[in-house]
Backbone bond lengths (Angstrom), bond angles and torsions (degrees), N, CA, C in turn:
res aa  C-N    CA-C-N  psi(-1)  N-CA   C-N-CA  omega(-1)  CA-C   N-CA-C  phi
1 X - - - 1.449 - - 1.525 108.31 -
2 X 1.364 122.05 130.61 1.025 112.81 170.06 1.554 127.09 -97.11
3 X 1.565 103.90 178.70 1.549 105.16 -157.22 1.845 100.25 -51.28
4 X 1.070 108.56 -54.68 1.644 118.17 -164.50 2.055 94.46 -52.59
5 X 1.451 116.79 -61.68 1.307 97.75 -164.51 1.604 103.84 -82.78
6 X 1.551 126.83 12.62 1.303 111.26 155.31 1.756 110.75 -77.55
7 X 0.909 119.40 -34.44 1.736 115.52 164.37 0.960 132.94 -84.83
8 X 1.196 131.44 -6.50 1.712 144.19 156.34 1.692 87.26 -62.92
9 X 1.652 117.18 -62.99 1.710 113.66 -158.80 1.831 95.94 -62.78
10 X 1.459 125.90 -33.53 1.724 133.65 -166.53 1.662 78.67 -57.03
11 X 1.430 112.45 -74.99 1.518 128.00 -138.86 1.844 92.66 -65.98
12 X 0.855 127.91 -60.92 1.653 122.80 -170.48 1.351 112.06 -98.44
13 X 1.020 135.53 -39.12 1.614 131.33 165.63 1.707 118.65 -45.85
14 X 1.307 99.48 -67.30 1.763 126.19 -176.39 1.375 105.26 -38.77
15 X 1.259 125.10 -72.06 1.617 132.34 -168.04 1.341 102.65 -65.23
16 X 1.599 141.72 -25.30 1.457 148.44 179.18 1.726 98.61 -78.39
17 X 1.309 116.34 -35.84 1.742 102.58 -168.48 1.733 101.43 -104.61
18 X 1.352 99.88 -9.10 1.791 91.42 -178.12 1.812 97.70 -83.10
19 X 1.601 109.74 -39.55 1.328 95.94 173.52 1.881 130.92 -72.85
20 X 0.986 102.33 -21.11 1.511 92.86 159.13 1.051 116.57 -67.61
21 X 1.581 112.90 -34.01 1.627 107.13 -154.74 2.423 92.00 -64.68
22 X 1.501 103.74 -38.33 1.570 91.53 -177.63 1.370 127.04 -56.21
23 X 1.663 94.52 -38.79 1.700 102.99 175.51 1.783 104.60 -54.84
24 X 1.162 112.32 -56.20 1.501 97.08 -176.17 1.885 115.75 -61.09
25 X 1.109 99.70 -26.52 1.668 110.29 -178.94 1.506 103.47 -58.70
26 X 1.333 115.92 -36.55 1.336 128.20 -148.93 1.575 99.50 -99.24
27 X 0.942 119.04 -46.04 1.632 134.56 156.77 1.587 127.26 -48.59
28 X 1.264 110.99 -28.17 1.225 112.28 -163.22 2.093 92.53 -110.93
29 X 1.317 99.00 16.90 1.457 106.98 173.48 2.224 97.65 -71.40
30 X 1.208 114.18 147.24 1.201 128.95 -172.51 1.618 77.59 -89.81
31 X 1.660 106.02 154.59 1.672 113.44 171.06 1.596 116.34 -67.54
32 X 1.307 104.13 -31.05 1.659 94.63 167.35 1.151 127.67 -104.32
33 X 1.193 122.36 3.89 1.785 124.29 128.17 1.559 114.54 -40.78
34 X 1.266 126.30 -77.76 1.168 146.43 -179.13 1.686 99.17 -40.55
35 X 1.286 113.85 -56.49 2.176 103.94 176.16 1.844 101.67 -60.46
36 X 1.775 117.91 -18.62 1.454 102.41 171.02 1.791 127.50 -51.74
37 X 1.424 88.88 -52.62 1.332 118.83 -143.96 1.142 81.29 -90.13
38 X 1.432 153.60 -22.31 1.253 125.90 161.16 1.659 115.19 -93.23
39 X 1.244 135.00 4.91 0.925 133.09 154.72 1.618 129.13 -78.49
40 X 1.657 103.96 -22.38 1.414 112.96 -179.13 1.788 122.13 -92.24
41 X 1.744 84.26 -7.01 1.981 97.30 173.73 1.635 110.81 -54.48
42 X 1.396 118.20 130.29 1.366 138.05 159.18 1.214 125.82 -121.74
43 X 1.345 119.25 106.54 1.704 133.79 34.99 2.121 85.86 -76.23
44 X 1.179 88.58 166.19 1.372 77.36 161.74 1.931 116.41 -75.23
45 X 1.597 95.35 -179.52 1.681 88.21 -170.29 1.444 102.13 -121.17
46 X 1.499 134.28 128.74 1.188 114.63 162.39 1.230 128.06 -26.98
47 X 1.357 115.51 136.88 1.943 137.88 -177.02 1.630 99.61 -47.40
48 X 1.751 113.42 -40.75 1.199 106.44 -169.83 1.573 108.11 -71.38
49 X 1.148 104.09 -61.88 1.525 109.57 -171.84 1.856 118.50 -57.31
50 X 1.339 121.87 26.85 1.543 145.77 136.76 1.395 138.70 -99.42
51 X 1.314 92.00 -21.71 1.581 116.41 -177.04 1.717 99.85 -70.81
52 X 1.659 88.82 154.90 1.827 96.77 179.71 1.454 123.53 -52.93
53 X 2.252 106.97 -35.67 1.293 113.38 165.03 1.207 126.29 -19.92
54 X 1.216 118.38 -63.86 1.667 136.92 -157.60 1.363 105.12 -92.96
55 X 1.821 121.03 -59.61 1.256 133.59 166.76 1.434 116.76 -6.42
56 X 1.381 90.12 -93.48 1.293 97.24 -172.83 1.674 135.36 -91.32
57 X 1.180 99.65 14.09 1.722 116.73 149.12 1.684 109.41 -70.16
58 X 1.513 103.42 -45.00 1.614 105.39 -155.69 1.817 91.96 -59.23
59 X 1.517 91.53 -58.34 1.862 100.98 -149.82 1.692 97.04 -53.06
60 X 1.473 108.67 -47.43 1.599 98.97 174.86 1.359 137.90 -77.63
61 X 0.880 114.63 -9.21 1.723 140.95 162.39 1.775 88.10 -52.63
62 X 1.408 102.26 -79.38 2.003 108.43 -170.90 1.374 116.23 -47.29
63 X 1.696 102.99 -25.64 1.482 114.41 -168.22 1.870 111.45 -65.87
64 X 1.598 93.49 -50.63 1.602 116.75 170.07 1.518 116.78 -43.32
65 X 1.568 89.78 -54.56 1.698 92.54 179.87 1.526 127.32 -70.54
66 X 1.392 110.17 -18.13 1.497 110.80 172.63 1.390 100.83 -74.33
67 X 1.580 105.40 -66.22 1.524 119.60 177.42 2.195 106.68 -19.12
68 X 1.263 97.71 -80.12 1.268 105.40 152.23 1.475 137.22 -1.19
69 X 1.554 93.64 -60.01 1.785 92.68 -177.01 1.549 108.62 -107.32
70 X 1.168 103.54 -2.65 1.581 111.81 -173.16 1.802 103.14 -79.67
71 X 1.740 110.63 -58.45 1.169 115.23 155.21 1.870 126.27 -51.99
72 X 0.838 138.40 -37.41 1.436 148.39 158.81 1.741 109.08 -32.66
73 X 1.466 108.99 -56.99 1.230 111.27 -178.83 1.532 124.52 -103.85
74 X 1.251 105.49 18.04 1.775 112.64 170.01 1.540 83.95 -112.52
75 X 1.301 148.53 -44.36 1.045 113.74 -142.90 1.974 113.97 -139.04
76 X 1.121 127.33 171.95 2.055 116.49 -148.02 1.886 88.23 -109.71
77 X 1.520 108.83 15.76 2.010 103.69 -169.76 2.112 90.74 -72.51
78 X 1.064 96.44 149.40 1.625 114.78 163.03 1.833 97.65 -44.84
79 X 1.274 115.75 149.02 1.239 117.32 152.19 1.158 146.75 -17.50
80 X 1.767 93.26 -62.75 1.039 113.52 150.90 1.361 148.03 -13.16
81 X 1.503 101.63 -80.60 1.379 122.14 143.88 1.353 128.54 -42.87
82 X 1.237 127.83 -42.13 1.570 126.31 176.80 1.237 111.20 -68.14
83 X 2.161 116.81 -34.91 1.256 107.63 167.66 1.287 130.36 -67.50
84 X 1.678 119.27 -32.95 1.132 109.27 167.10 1.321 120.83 -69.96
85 X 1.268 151.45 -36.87 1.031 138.02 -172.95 1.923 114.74 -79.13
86 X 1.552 112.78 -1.05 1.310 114.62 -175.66 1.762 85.70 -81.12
87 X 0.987 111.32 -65.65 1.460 129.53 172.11 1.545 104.76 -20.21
88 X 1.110 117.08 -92.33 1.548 112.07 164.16 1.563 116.79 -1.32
89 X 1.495 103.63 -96.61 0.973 123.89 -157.09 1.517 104.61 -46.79
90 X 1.326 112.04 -42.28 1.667 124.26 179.81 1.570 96.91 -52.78
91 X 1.099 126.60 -81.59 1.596 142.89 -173.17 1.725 86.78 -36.06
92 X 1.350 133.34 -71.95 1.650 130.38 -162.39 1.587 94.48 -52.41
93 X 1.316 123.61 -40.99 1.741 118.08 -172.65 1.396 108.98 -71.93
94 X 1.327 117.93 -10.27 1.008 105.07 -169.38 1.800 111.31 -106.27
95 X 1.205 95.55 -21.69 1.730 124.47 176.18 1.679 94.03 -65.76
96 X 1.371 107.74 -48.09 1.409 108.32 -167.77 1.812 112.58 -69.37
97 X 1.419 103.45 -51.50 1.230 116.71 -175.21 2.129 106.06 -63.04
98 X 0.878 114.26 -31.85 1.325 129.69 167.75 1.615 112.13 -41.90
99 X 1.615 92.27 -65.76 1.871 114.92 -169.39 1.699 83.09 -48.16
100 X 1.520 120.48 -57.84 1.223 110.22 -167.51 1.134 142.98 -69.48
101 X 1.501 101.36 -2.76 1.664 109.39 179.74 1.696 99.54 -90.25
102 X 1.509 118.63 12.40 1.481 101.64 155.19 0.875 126.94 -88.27
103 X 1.350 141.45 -9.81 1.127 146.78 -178.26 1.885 101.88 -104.87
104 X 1.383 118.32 36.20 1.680 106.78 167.97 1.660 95.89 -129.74
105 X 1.453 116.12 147.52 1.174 112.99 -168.00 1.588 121.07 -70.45
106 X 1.056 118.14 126.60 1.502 132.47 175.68 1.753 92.87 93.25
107 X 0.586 149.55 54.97 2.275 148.76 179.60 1.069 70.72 -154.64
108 X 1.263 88.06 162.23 1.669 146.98 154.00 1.307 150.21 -149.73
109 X 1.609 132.78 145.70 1.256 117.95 -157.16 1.714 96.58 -75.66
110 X 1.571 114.12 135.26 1.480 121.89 158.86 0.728 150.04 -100.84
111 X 1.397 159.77 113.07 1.801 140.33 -153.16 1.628 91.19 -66.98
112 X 1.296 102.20 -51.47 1.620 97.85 -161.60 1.661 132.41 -47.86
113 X 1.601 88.81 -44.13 1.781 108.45 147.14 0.941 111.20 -15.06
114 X 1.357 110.26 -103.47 1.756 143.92 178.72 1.691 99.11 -19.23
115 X 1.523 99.13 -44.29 2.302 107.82 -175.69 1.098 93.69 -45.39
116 X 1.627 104.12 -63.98 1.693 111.46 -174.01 1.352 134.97 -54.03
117 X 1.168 113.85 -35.30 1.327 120.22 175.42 1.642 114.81 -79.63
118 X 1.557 112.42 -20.71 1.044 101.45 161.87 1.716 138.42 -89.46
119 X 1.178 111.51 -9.68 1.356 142.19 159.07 1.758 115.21 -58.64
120 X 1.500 109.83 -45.75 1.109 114.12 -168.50 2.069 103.33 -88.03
121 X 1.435 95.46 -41.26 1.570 101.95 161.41 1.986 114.35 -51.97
122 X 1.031 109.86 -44.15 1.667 126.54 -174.72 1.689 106.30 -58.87
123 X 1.436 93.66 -40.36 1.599 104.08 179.22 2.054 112.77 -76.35
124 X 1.165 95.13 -32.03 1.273 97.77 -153.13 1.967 92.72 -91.69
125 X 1.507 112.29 -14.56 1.599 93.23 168.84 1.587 92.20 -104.54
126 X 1.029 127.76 10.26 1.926 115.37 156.86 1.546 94.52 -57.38
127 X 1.377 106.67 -78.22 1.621 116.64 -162.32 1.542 101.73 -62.52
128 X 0.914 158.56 -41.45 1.912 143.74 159.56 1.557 97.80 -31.01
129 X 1.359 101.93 -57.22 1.753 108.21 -167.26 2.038 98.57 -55.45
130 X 0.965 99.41 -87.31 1.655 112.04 156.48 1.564 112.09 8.74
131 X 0.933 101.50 -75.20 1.512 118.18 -177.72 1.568 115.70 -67.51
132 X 1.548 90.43 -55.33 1.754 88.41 173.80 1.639 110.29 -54.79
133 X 1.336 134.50 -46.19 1.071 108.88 -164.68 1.817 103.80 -76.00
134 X 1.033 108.31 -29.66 1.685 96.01 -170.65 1.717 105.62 -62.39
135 X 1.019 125.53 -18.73 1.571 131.48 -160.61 2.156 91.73 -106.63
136 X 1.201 101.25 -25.54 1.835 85.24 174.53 1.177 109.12 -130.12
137 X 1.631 127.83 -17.69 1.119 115.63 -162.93 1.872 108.93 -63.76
138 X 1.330 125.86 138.01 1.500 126.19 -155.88 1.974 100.60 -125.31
139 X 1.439 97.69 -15.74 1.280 99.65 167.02 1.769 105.28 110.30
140 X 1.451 104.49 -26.87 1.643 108.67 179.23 1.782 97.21 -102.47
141 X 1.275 126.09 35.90 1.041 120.16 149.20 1.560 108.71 68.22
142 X 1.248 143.67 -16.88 1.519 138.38 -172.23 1.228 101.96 -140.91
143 X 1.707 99.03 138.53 1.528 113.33 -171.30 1.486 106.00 -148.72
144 X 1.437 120.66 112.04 0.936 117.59 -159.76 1.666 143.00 68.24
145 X 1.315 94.87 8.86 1.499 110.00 157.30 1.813 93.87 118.65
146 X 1.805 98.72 -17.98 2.311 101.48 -171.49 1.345 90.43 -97.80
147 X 1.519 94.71 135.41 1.509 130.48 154.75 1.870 106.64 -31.53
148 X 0.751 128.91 112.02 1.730 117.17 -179.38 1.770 111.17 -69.74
């Protein structure tokens, strides 16, 4: 491997597998682990901002957006395409990571979860999209050879 695609794989690979790797870290917390760790937060943290509401919008929202830019720069699909398939893949990690919180003691797998995580994924390739166009859009519509 050379030097350049060992830092292309650091720079866009790395931040996509370290953040799953927390979501599963974070998931695979037992439920009364999880009443620890929010009891041991300092300052303490609002009730909401632990709760699944926020949770699991946030982590998959970030998930999308790596997903997002990681796909963007391996591959020549329209935006479009990179958003839907960041989307995907986010929603399947999250379907997946779900299946697995039945098997940790006191969790369970949730549809509603999965709502959330896909909502928060939905949000998070708006804003990639969002961003990408303010940072390339040039006004003639093509950047890099994709249709915008």
């Amino acid at each position: 491997m050379s030097l350049m695609s060992a830092n292309r794989f650091i720079y866009y690979w790395m931040p996509v597998i370290a953040w799953m790797g927390v979501i599963l870290l974070l998931s695979g917390f037992t439920a009364a682990r999880v009443g620890e760790v929010r009891e041991s937060l300092s300052p303490p943290v609002p009730s909401f901002a632990t709760s699944s509401l926020f949770v699991h919008p946030v982590e998959f929202g970030v998930l999308a957006v790596l997903l997002y830019r990681l796909l963007d720069a391996y591959t020549l699909l329209a935006p479009r395409y990179v958003a839907a398939f960041s989307l995907l893949i986010a929603v399947g990690f999250g379907f997946l990571d779900e299946s697995r919180q039945a098997f940790v003691l006191g969790r369970r797998f949730d549809l509603a979860d999965i709502g959330l995580d896909a909502l928060g994924a939905a949000l998070g390739v708006a804003a990639a999209l969002a961003v990408r166009r303010l940072v390339f859009d040039t006004g003639r519509g093509v950047e890099r050879g994709r249709a915008l």
